[in-house]
C-alpha positions in Angstrom: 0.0 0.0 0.0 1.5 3.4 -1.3 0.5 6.3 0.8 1.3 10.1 -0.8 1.4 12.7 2.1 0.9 16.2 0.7 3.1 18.8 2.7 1.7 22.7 3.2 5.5 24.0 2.2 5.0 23.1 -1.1 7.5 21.8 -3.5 9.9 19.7 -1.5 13.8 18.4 -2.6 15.2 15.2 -2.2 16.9 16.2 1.0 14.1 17.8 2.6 12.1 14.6 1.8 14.3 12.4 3.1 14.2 14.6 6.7 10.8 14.6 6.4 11.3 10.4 6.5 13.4 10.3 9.3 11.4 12.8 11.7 8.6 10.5 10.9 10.4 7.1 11.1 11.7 8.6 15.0 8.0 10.0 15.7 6.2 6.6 14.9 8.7 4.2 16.7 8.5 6.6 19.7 4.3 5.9 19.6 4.2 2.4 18.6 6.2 -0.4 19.6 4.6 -3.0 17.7 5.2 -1.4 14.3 8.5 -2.0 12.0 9.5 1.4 10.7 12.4 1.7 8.1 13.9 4.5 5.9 14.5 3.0 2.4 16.4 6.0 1.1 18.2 3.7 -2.2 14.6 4.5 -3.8 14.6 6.9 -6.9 12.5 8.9 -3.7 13.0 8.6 0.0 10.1 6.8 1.8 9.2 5.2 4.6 8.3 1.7 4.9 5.9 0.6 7.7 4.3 -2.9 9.0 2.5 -4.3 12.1 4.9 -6.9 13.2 3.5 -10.6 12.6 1.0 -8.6 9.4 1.8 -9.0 5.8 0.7 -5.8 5.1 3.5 -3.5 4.1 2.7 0.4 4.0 5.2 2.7 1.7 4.9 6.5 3.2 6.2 9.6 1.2 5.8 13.1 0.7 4.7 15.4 -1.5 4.7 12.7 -4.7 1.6 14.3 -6.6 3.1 12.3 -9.9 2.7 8.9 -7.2 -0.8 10.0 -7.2 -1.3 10.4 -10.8 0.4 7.4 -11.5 -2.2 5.1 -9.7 -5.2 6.7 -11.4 -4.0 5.9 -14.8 -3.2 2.5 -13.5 -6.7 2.3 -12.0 -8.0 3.5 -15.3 -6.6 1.0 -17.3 -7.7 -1.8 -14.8 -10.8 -0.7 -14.9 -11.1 -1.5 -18.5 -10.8 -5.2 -18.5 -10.5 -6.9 -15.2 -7.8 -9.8 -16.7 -5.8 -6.5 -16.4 -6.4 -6.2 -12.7 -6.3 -9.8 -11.5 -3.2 -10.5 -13.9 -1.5 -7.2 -12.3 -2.0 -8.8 -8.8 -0.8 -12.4 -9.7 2.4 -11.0 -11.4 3.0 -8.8 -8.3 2.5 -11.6 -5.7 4.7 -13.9 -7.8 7.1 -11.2 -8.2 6.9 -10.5 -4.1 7.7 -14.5 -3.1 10.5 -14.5 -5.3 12.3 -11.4 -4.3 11.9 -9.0 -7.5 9.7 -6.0 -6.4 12.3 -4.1 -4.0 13.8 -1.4 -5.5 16.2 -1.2 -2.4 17.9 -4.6 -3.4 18.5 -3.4 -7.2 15.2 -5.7 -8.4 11.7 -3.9 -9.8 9.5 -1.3 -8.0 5.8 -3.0 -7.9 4.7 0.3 -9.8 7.3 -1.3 -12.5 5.5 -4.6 -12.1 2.4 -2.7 -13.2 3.6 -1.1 -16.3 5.3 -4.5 -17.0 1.8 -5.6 -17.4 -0.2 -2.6 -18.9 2.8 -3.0 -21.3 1.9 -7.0 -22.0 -1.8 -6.0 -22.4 -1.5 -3.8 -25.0 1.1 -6.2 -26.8 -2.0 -8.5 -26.9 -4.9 -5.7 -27.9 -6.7 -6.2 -24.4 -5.6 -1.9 -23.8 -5.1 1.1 -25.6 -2.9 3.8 -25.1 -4.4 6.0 -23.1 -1.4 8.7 -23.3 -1.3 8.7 -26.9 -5.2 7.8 -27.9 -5.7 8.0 -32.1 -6.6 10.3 -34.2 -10.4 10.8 -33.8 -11.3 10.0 -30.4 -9.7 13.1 -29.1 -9.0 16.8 -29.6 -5.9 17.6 -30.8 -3.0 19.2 -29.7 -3.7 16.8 -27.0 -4.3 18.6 -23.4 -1.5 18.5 -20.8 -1.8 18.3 -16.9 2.2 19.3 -15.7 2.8 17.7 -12.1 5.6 18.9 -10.4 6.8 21.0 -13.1 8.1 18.5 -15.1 5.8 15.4 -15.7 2.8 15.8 -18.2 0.2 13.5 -16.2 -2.4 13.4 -18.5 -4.5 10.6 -20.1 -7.6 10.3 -21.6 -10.3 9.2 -19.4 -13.1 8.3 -21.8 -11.4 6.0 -23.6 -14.4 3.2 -23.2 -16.6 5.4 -25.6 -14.2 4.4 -28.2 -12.5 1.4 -27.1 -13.8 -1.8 -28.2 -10.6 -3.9 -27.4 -9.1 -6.0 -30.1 -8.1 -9.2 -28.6 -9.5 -12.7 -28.5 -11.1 -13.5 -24.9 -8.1 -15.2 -23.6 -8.4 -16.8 -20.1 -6.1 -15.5 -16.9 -4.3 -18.4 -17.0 -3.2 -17.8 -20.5 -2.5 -14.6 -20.0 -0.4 -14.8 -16.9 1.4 -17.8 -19.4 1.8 -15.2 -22.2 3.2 -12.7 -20.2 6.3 -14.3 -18.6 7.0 -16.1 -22.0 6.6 -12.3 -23.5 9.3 -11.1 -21.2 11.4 -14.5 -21.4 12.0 -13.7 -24.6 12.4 -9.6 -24.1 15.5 -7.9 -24.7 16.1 -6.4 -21.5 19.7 -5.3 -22.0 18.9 -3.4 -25.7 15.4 -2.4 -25.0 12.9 -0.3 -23.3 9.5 -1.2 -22.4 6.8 2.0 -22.8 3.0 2.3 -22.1 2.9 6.1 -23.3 5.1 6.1 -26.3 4.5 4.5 -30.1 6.1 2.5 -30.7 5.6 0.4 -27.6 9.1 -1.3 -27.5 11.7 1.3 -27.5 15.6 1.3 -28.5 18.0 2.0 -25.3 20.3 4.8 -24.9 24.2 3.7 -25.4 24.6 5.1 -21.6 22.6 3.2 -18.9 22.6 4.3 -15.7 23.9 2.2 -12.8 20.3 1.4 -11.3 19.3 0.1 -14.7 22.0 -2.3 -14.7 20.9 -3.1 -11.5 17.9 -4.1 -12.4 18.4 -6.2 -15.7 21.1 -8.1 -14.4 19.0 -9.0 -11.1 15.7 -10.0 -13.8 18.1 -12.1 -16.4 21.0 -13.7 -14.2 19.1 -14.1 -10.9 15.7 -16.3 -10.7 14.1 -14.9 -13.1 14.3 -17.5 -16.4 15.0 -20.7 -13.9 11.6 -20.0 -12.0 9.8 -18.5 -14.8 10.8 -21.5 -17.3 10.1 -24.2 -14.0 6.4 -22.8 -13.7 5.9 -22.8 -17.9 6.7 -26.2 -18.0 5.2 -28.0 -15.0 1.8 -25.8 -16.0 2.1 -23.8 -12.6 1.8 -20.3 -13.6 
């Protein structure tokens, strides 16, 4: 569970976040003893990451992440077109969970980026449009813009199901959860970028990655990845 709190200062930096973390990490601990409280500063944003001890329920606290916020409604909107998209988005993140890929702290996937993973997947198949970049003809053009925090354009059209009819055969969950780690089995994760917002969908890399991108494809293609992924494809258990 993802929690945005807004803060009345307004626009806050990196290092002011991450004080904001510890004051609140010190404050809560000081309250309640039964609750685990750490700062994960290795995130892209400082947060704080709270549990009830003996409860699976993690909480992920920041500040000020309006873009956080914008992030889940267009997730939310495209699981509310088909709901394969939602229950395959919460089987891929609790498979992703057991075997230790969604922790952006150990150099593996964000669940966020488990998410897109599957948007991604879904539109690969014709089960989502792109609600970012909608065709010509279902919405004015120049296409409106919604800037959150100066920088990110958050919008997305949210009346795409007057339009969208979805092009894909009425695959089952089971085949779709299949589909989608045989998809990314076969995805070029060192050469490639995967886009929900952009056309086309699979996009070249840069010659220059960054470290945390390393990180990341190396964890996904050396570590368990393939071996677990391949185990459950052929045994019929994914």
């Amino acid at each position: 569970l993802d929690v945005v709190v807004p803060w009345p200062r307004g626009k806050t930096s990196g290092e002011t976040q991450q004080e904001l973390c510890n004051h609140l990490v010190h404050a809560t601990l000081q309250v309640r003893s039964d609750l685990q409280c750490e700062l994960i500063d290795q995130a892209r944003v400082p947060l704080v990451r709270m549990r009830i001890r003996d409860n699976p329920i993690v909480v992920d606290v920041s500040f000020n992440r309006e873009v956080g916020v914008c992030n889940s409604k267009l997730l939310r909107a495209y699981a509310d077109m088909d709901e394969r998209v939602r229950d395959l988005g919460v089987l891929v993140k609790t498979w992703a969970k057991a075997q230790g890929l969604a922790d952006v702290s150990k150099g593996t996937l964000s669940s966020y980026a488990w998410c897109l993973l599957v948007v991604h997947y879904c539109q690969h198949e014709g089960l989502l449009p792109n609600l970012q970049q909608p065709p010509q003809g279902t919405c004015a053009r120049p296409l409106p813009t919604h800037m959150v925090d100066d920088e990110h354009n958050a919008w997305f059209c949210t009346k795409a199901n007057a339009w969208w009819q979805g092009a894909a055969p009425r695959l089952g969950l089971e085949q779709l959860l299949a589909g989608f780690f045989s998809y990314f089995l076969h995805f070029d994760f060192y050469r490639d970028l995967v886009s929900i917002s952009r056309e086309p969908r699979v996009v070249q890399k840069a010659e220059r990655l960054s470290t945390s991108c390393e990180q990341v494809t190396t964890a996904m293609l050396a570590g368990s990845w393939a071996t677990e992924v391949s185990e459950l494809l052929q045994h019929g258990r994914a």
